[in-house]
C-alpha positions in Angstrom: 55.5 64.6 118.6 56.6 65.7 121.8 60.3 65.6 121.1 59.6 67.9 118.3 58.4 70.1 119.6 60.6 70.2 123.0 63.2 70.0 120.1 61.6 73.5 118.5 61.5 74.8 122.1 65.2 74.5 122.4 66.3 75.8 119.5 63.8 78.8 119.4 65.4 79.1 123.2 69.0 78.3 122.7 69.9 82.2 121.0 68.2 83.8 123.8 69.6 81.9 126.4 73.3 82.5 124.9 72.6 86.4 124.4 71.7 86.4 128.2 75.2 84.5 128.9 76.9 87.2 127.0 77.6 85.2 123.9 75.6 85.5 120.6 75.2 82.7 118.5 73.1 82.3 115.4 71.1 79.0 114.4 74.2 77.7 112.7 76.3 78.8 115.6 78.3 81.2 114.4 79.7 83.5 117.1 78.0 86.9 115.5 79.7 89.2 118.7 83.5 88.0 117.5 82.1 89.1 113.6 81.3 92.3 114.8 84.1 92.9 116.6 86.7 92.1 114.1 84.3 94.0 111.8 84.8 97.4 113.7 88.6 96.7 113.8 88.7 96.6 110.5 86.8 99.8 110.4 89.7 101.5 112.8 92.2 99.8 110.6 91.1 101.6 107.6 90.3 104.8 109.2 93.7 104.9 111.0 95.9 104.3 107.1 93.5 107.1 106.1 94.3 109.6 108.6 98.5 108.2 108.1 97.8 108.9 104.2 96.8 112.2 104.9 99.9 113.0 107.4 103.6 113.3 107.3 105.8 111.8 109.8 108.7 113.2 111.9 111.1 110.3 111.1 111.2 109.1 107.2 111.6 105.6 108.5 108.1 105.5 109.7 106.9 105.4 105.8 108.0 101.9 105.4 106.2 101.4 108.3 103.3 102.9 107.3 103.6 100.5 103.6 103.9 97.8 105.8 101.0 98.1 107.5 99.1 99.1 104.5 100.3 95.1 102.8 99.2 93.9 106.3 95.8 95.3 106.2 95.2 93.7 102.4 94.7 90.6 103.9 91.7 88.6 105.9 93.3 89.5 109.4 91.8 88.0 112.6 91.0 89.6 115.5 94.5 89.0 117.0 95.9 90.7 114.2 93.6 93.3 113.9 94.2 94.1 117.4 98.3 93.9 116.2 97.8 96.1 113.4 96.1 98.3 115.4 99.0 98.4 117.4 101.1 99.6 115.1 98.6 102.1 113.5 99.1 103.6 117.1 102.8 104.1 117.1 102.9 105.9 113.5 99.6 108.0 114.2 101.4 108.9 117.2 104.8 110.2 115.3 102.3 111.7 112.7 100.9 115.0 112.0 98.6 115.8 109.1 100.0 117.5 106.3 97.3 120.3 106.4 97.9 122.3 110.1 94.3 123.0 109.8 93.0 119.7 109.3 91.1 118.1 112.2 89.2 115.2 112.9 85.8 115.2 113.5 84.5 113.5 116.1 80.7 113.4 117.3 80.0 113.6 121.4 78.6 109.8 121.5 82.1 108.6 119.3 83.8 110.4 122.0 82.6 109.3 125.1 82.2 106.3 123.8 86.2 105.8 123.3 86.6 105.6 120.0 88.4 108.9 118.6 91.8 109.4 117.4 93.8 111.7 114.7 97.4 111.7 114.0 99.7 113.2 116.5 97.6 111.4 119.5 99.9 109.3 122.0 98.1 106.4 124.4 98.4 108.6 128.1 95.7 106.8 130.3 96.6 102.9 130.0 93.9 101.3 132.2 91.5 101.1 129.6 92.0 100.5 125.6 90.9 103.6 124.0 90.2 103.2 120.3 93.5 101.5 119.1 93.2 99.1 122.4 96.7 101.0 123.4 95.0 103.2 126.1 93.3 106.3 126.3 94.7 109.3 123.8 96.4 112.4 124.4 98.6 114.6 122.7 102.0 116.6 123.4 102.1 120.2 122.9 105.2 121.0 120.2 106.1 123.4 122.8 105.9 121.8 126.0 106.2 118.2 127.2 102.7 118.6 129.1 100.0 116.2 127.8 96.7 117.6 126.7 93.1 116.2 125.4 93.3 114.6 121.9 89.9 115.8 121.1 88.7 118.7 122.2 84.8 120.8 121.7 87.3 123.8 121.0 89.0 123.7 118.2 92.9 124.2 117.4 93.2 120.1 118.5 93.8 116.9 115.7 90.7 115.9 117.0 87.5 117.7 117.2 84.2 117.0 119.2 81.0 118.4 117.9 77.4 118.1 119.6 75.8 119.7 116.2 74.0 116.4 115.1 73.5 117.8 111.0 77.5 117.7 110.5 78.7 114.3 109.6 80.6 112.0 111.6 83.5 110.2 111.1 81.5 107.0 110.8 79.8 108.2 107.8 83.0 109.8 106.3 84.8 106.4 106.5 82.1 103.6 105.9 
């Protein structure tokens, strides 16, 4: 009887004491933290080929590119090629623009200081941390000048667009 119920102890113990290690495991010990993370790289994935759908790019080669990564995606990726995929998403959104001048990304103020906002025409600039495409931090070049600004900006007239106003949608109910 005892060793039941030490045994019961243990497991009802052995989820908390991983989560406090960092590492979350379910009774079966599946590691839930690597599901969620490949799940919102998957989410990325898909937003980033829908933001490329909706752009044109400077260099026609770049569509094959783009088809490529499209097949790619198809599949049941891991996180390695997630993160690979992602990659690559981040070259083409960054030779991209969207075919509509006016069109901009909306981005709420938690998405945004959270790291996780991009649009077409945004180029990794601050490489010490991994921004949403895990290529760095985003900026963009103005067409005129070679001086890097914000990607997103509470402004306007930017791919990207931060909003405070909580009754617009955000991009994460856009592209569930």
């Amino acid at each position: 009887m005892k060793l039941v119920i030490l045994s019961l102890m243990f497991l009802i113990a052995m989820p908390s004491f991983a989560a406090s290690n960092g590492q979350e495991t379910t009774v079966k010990g599946i590691n839930t933290q690597e599901a969620r993370i490949k799940a919102e790289l998957e989410k990325r994935l898909n937003t980033a080929i829908i933001y490329l759908l909706a752009s044109n790019f400077n260099d026609p080669s770049y569509l094959a590119k783009y088809k490529s990564l499209v097949k790619d995606s198809e599949g049941d990726l891991s996180v390695k090629a997630l993160r690979k995929a992602l990659n690559d998403a981040s070259v083409l959104l960054e030779n991209a623009r969207f075919i509509n001048p006016r069109q901009a990304v909306l981005c709420s103020r938690e998405d945004f200081q959270n790291g996780v906002c991009f649009a077409p025409s945004c180029t990794p600039c601050i490489f010490d941390k991994p921004g949403p495409l895990g290529t760095g931090l985003l900026c963009r070049k103005e067409e005129s000048s070679e001086q890097l600004q914000a990607c997103c900006v509470s402004d306007g007239g930017a791919p990207c667009e931060v909003f405070d106003d909580h009754s617009r949608l955000k991009n994460s109910e856009l592209f569930e």
